[in-house]
MARVO-148811 format. One record per atom (N, C-alpha, C): x, y negated, z negated; residue in three letters. Coordinates in pm, whole numbers, plus 50000, padded with zeros to 5 digits. Layout:
XYZAla/...
# end
This chain:
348306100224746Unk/347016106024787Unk/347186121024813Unk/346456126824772Unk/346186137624774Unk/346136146224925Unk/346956157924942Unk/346506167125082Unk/345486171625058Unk/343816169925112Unk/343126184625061Unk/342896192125185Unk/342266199125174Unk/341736209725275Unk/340706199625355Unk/340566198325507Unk/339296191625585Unk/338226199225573Unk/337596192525551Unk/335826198525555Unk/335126211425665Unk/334866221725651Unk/334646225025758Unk/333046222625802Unk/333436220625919Unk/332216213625995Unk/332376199826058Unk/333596193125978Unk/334396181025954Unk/333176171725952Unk/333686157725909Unk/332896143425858Unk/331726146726006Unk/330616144325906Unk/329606141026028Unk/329936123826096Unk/330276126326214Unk/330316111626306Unk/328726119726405Unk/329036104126505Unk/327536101026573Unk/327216113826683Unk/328766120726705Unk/328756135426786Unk/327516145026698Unk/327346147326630Unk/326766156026546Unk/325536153426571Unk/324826145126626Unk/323516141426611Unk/322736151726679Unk/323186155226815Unk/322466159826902Unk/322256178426845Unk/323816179826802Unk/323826198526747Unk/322606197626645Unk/322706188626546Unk/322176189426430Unk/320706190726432Unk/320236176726564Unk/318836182526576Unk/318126195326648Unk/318866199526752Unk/319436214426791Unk/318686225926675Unk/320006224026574Unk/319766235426514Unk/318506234026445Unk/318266221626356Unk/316926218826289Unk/315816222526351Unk/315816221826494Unk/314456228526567Unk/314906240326597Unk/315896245526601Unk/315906262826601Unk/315516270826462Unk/315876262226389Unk/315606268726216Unk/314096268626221Unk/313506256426268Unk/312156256726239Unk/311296265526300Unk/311616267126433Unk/310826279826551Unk/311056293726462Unk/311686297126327Unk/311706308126247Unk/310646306126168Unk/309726295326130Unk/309026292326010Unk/307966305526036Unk/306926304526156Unk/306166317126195Unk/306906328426147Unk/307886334426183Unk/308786351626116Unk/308486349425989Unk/309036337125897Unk/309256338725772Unk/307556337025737Unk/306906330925757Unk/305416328925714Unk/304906347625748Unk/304796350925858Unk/304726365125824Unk/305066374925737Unk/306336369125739Unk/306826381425609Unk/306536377325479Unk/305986367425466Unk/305746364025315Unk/304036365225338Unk/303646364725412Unk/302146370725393Unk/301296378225429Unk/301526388525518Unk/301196397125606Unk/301606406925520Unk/300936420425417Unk/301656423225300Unk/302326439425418Unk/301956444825563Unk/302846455325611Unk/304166450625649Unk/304726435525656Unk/305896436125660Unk/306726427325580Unk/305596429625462Unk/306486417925325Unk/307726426725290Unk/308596422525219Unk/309726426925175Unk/310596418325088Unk/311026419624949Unk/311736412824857Unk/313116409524894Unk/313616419924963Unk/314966424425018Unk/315606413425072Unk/314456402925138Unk/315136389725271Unk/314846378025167Unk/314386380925070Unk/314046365725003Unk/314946355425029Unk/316466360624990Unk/317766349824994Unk/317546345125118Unk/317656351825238Unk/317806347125414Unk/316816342425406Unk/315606342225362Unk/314706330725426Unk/314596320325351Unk/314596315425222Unk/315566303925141Unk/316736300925209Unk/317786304725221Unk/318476298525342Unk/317906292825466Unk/316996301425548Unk/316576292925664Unk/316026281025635Unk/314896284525553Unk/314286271625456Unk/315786257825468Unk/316286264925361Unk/317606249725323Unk/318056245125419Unk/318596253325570Unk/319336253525682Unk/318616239125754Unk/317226241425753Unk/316366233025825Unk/316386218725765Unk/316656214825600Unk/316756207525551Unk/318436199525611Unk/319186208825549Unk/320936202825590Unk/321146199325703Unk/320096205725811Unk/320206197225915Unk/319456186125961Unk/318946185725914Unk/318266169125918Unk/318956157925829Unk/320036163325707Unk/320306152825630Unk/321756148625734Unk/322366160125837Unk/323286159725966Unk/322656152326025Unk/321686149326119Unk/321056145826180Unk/321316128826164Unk/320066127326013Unk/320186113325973Unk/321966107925948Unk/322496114525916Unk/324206110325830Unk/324886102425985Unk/324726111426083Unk/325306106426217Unk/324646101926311Unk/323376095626259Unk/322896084426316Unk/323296070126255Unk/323006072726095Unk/323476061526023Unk/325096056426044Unk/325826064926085Unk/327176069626139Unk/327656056626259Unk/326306062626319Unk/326636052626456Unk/326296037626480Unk/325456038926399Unk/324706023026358Unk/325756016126240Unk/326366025226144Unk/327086013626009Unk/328536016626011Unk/328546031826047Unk/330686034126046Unk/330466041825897Unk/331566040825853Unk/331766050825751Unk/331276046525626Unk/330606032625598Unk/330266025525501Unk/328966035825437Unk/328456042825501Unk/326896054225478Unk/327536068425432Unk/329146068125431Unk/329166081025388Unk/329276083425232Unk/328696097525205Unk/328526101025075Unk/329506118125067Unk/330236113124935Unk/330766123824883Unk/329786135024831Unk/329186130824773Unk/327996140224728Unk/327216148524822Unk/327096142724923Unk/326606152225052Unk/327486159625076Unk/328476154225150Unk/329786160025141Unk/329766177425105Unk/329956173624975Unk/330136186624859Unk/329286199924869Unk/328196187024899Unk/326376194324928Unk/326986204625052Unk/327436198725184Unk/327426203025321Unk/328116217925299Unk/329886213325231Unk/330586224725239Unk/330106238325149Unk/329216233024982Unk/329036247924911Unk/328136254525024Unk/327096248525100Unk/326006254625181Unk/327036261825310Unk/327426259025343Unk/328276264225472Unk/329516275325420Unk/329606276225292Unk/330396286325234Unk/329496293625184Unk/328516296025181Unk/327556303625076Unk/326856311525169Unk/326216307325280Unk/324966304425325Unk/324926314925387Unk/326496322325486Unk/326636336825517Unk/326866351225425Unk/327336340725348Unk/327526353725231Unk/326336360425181Unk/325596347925168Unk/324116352225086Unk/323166362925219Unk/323616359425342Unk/322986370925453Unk/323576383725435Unk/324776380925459Unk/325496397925417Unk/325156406625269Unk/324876396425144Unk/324076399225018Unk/322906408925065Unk/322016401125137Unk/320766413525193Unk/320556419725258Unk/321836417125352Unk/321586432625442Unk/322886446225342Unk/323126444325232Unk/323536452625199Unk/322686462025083Unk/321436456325083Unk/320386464224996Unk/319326471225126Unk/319476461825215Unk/318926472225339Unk/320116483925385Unk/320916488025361Unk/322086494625397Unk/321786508325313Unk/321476501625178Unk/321326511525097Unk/320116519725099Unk/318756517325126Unk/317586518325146Unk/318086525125290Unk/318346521525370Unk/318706531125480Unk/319236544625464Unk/320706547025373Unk/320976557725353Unk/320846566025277Unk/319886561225146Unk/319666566025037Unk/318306574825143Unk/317486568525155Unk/316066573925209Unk/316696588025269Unk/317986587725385Unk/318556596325457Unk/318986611825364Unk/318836605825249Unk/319536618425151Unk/318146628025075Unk/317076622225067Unk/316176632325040Unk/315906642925110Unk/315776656225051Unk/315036664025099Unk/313306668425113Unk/312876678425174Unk/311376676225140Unk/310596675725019Unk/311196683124917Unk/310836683424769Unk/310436671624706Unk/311496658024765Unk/312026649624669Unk/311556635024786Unk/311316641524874Unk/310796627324995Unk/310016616124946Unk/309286618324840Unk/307946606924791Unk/308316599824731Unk/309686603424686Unk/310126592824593Unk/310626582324661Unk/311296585824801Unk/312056575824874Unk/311126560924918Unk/311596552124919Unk/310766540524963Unk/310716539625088Unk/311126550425176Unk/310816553025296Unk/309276559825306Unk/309286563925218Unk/307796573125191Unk/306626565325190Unk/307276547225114Unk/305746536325148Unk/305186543425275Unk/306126535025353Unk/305826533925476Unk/306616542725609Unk/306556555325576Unk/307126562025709Unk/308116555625768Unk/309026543925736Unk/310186539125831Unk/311636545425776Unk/312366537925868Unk/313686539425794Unk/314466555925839Unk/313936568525820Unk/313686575425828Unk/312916586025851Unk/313316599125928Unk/312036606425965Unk/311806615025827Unk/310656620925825Unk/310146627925684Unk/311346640825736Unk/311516649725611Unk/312476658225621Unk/312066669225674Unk/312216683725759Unk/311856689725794Unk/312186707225632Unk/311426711325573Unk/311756719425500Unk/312756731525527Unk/312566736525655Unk/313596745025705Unk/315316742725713Unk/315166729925735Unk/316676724325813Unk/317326712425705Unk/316576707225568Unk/317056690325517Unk/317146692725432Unk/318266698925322Unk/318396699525179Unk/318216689125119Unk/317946689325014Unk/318226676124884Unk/319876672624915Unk/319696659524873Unk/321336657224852Unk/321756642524736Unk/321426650024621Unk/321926642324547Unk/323036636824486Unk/323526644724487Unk/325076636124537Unk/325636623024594Unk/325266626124726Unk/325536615124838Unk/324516607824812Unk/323136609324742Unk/322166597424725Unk/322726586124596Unk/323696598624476Unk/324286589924375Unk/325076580024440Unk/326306585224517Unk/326906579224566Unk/327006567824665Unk/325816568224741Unk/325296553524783Unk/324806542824731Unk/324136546524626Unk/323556541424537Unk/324506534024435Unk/325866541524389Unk/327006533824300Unk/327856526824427Unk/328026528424543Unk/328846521224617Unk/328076507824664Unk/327076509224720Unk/326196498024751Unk/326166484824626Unk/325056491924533Unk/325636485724387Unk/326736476424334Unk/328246484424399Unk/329016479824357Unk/329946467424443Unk/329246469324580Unk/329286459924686Unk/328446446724690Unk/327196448824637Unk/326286439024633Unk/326636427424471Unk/327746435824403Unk/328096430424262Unk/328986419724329Unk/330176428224382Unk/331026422924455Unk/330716404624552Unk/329646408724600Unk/329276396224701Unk/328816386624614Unk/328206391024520Unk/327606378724429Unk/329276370824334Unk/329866383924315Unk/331636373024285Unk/332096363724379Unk/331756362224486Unk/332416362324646Unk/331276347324634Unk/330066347424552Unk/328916335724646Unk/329586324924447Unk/330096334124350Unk/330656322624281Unk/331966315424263Unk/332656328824303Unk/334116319424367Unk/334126305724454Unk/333046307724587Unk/332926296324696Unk/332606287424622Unk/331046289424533Unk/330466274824416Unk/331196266924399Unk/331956273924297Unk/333126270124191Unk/334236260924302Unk/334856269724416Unk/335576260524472Unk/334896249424573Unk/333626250824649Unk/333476237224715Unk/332416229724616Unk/332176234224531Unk/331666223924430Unk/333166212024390Unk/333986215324366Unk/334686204024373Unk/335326201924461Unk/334956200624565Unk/335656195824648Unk/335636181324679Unk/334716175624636Unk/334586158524648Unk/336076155424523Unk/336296166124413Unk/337206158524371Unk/338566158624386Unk/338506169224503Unk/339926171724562Unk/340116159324659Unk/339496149024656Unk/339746141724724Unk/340786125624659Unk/341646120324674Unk/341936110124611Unk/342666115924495Unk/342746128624477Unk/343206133624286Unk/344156136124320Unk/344976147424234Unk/346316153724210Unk/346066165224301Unk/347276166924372Unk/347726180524461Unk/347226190524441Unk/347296199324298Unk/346996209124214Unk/345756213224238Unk/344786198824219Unk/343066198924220Unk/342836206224338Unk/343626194924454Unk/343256203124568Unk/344016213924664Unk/344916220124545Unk/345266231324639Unk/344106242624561Unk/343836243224454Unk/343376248624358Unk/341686251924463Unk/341446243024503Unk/339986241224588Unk/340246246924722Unk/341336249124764Unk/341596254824899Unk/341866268124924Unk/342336271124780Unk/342616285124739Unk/341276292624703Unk/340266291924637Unk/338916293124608Unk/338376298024715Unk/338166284724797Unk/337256288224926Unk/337756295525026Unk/339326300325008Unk/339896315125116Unk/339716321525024Unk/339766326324898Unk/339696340124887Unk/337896341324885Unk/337346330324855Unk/335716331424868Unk/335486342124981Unk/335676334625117Unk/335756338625248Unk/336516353925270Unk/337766354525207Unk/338316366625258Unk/337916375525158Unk/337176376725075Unk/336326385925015Unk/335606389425105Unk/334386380725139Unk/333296380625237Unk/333366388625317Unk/334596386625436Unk/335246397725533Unk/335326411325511Unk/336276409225376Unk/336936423725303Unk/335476433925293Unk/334416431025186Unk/333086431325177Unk/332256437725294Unk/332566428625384Unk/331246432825507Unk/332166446525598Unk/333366445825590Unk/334176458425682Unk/333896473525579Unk/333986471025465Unk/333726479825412Unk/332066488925424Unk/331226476525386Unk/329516483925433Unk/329556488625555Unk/330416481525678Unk/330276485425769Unk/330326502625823Unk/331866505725763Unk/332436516525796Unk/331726525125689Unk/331146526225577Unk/330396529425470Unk/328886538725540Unk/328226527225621Unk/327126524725724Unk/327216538025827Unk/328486536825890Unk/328756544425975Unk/329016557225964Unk/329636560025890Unk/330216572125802Unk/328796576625785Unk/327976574225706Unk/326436579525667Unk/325916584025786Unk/326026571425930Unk/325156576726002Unk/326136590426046Unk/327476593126068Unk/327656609026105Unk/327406616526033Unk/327286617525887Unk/326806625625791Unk/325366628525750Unk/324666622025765Unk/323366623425714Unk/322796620725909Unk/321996631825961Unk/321486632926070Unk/320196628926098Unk/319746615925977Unk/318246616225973Unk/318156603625969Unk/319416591725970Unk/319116581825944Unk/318886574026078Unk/318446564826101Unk/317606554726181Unk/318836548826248Unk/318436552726400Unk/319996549626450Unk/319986533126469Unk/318556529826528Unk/318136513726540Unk/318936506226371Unk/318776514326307Unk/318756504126157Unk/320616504826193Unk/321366513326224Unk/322936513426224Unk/323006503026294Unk/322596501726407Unk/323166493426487Unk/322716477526485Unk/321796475326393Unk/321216466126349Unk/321696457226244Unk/322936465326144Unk/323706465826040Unk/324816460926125Unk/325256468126216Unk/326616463926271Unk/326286450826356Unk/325476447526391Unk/325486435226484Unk/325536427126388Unk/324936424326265Unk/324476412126163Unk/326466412526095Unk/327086424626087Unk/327946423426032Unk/328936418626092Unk/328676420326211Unk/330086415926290Unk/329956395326343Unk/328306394926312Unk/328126379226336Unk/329056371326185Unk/328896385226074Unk/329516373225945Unk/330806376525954Unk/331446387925999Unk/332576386126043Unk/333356374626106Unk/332466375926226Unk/332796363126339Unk/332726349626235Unk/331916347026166Unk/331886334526110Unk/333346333126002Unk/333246342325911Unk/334686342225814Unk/335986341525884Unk/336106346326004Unk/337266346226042Unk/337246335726087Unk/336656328426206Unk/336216308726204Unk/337346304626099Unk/336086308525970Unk/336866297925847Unk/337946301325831Unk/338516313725796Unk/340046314025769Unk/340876307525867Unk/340206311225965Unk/341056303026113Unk/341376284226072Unk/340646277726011Unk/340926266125985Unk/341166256825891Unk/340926268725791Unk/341076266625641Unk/342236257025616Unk/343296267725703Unk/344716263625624Unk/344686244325698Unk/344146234825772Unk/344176226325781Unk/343646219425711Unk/344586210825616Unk/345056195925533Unk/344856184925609Unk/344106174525512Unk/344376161925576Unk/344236149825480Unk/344426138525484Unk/344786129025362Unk/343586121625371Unk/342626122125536Unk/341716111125525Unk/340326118825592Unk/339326113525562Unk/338286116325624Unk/337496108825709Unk/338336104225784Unk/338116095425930Unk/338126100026013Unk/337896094726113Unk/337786102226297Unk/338966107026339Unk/340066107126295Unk/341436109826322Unk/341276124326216Unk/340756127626158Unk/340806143526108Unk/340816152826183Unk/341936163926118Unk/341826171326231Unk/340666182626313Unk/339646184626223Unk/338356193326247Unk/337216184226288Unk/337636169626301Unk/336796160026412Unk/336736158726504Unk/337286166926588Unk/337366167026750Unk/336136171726798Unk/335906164126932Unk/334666171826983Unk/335176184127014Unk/336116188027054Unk/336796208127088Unk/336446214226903Unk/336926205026817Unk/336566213026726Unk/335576215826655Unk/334706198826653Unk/333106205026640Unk/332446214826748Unk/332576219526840Unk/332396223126898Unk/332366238726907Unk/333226243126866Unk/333876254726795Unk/333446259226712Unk/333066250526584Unk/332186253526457Unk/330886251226481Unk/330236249226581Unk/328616253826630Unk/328426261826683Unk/330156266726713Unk/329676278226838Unk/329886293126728Unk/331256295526655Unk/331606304426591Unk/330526303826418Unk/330516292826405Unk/329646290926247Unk/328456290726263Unk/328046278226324Unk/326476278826291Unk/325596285726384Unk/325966287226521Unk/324936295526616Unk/324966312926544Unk/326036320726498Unk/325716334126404Unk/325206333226310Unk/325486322726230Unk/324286319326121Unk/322976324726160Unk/322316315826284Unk/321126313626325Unk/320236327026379Unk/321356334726464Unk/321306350226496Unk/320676354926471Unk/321816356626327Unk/321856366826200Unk/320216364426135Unk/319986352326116Unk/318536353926056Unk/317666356926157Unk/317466354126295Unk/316316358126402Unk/316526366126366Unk/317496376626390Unk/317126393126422Unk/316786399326292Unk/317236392226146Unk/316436399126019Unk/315296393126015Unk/314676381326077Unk/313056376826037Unk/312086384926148Unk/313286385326278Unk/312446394126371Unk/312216406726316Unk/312636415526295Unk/312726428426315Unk/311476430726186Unk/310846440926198Unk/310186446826094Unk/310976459125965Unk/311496454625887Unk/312666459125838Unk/312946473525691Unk/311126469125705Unk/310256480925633Unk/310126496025692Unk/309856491025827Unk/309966501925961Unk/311466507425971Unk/312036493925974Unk/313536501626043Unk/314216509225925Unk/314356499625798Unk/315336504125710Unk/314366511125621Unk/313296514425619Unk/312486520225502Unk/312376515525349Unk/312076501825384Unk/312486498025279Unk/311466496625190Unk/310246496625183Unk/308876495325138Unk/308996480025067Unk/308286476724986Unk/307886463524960Unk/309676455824840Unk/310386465124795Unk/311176467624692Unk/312246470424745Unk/312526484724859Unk/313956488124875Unk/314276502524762Unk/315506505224746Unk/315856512524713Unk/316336504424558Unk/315246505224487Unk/315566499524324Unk/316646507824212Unk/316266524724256Unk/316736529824116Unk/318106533524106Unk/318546535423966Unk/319496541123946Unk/319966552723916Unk/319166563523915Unk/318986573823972Unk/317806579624002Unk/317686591924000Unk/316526600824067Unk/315056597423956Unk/314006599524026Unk/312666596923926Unk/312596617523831Unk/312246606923738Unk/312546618323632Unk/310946624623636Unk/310876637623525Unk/309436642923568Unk/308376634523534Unk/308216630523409Unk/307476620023344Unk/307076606023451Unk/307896603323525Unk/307846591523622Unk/306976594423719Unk/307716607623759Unk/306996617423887Unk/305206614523880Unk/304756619123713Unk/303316620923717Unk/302946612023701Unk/303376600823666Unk/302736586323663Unk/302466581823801Unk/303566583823840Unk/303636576324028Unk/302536585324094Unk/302586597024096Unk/301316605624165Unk/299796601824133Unk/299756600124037Unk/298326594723904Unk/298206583423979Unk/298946571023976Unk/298966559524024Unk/298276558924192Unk/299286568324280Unk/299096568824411Unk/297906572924416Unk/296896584624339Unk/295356590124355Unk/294856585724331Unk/294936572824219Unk/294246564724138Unk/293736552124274Unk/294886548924319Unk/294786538324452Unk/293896546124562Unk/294506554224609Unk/293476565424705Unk/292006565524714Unk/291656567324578Unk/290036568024560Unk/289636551924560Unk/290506542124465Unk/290086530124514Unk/289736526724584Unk/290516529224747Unk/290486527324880Unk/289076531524906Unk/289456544724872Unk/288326552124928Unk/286676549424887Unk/286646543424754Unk/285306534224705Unk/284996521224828Unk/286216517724829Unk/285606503024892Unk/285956505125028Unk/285956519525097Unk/285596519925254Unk/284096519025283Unk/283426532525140Unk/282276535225163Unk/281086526125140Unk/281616514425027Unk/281066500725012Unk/280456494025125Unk/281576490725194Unk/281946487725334Unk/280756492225443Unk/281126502225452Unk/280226514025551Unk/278376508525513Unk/278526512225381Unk/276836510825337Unk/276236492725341Unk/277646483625331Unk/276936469325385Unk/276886471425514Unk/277396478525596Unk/277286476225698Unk/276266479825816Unk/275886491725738Unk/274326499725780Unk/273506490125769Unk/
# end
């Protein structure tokens, strides 16, 4: 029989019942944030789509926890499924990565906005909506295109990065049901996957971090709320990756109550270090208005470089074109209302 790696989160037994419904009603008290941001169009934003599909799923996986260790307590191990199983671990390897995924396009939208000068301010998607950043003062805020390229290819190349990081994990806890019962190989092969999955993740988020920071001493315009807003979410997926590496390296031959990540100390541990930052991490991105903080307008910081002249007069045309729109159907307005 095969050593594989224990599950993290370990076998749902009848302990799990109570966290699971726990978290399922904490996921759900988010449905209001996320219903706002998907319809309220001043604080819609594309940027959180992934995190709130996660909360979405979060609310689901815990109810299929919920039911697994009830059925648990009523039949014994005769109700367990590999297939869930598999289900539990890709979601619990993914599920932070995919948060750190979007706050690293808010990162960018933060410091990119920080690099316009007044000339060039309208272009910024801080310019939707006045957040993120203050408008530039003409006396004192050069252009800085440069440092706007350069956020723009580092971010980019970070957000490439995480999406390697969310198919490495796939790839390895997708088989992990068959590291079970097989050849050694299978499952060292699956144990190896899901650490470097993870220690990407880490590697990844220290870097935006100090990236983050660096900007805010250099660029004097960026949104100090949005820095510190970046560093709290980063240091919760921190806290969570290091969890996993912390227990990774534990093997076990069976997936019975005698495993070693079945302890109540150790479930215990993984609600406290895994899933309660999970939960955080999304309040404070469904809370926050993130359009305001990070300037992100409905999009974020899309381009790959600067808007060229031709773009320039379209987008202006466009913006006057909307203007007078507005401005038709105030006076509409006004005259039903006389």
């Amino acid at each position: 029989m095969a050593l594989f790696p224990a599950p993290i989160g370990g076998t749902v037994l009848a302990n799990d019942f109570a966290p699971s419904i726990l978290f399922a009603v904490l996921y759900s008290t988010l449905m209001p944030l996320m219903f706002r941001r998907l319809w309220y169009r001043q604080f819609r934003c594309t940027l959180l789509i992934g995190t709130i599909i996660f909360s979405i799923e979060r609310i689901a996986l815990f109810h299929i926890r919920s039911q697994a260790a009830l059925a648990q307590e009523r039949n014994g191990f005769s109700s367990f499924s590999s297939s869930i199983m598999t289900y539990q671990q890709i979601s619990f390897g993914m599920g932070f990565i995919a948060i750190a995924s979007d706050v690293v396009r808010l990162a960018r939208s933060l410091l990119v906005n920080a690099t316009y000068g007044p000339e060039k301010y309208s272009e910024s998607s801080a310019a939707a909506k006045g957040g993120g950043v203050s408008p530039p003062s003409a006396d004192t805020t050069p252009d800085q295109p440069r440092a706007r390229s350069m956020y723009r290819l580092s971010t980019g190349f970070l957000g490439l990065a995480f999406l390697i990081a969310v198919i490495i994990g796939i790839i390895g806890n997708s088989n992990y049901s068959k590291s079970i019962d097989i050849n050694q190989s299978n499952a060292d092969l699956t144990a190896n996957l899901r650490i470097a999955s993870t220690a990407i993740a880490i590697g990844l988020s220290c870097i935006v971090v100090h990236i983050t920071f660096r900007g805010f001493q250099k660029l004097p315009r960026v949104n100090k709320r949005g820095v510190t807003i970046i560093g709290v979410i980063y240091t919760l997926i921190i806290m969570i990756g290091t969890y996993r590496l912390s227990v990774m390296w534990i093997k076990t031959t069976s997936l019975t109550a005698s495993s070693p990540l079945n302890t109540p100390g150790s479930k215990a541990l993984f609600y406290i270090f895994h899933v309660l930052p999970e939960w955080l991490a999304t309040l404070i991105l469904l809370g926050i208005d993130v359009r305001e903080t990070f300037g992100t307008g409905l999009f974020g910081d899309w381009r790959l470089w600067d808007e060229r002249k031709k773009e320039r007069v379209k987008r202006l045309a466009r913006r006057k074109e909307n203007r007078m729109n507005s401005t038709d159907s105030e006076v509409v307005e006004m005259k039903e209302q006389v």
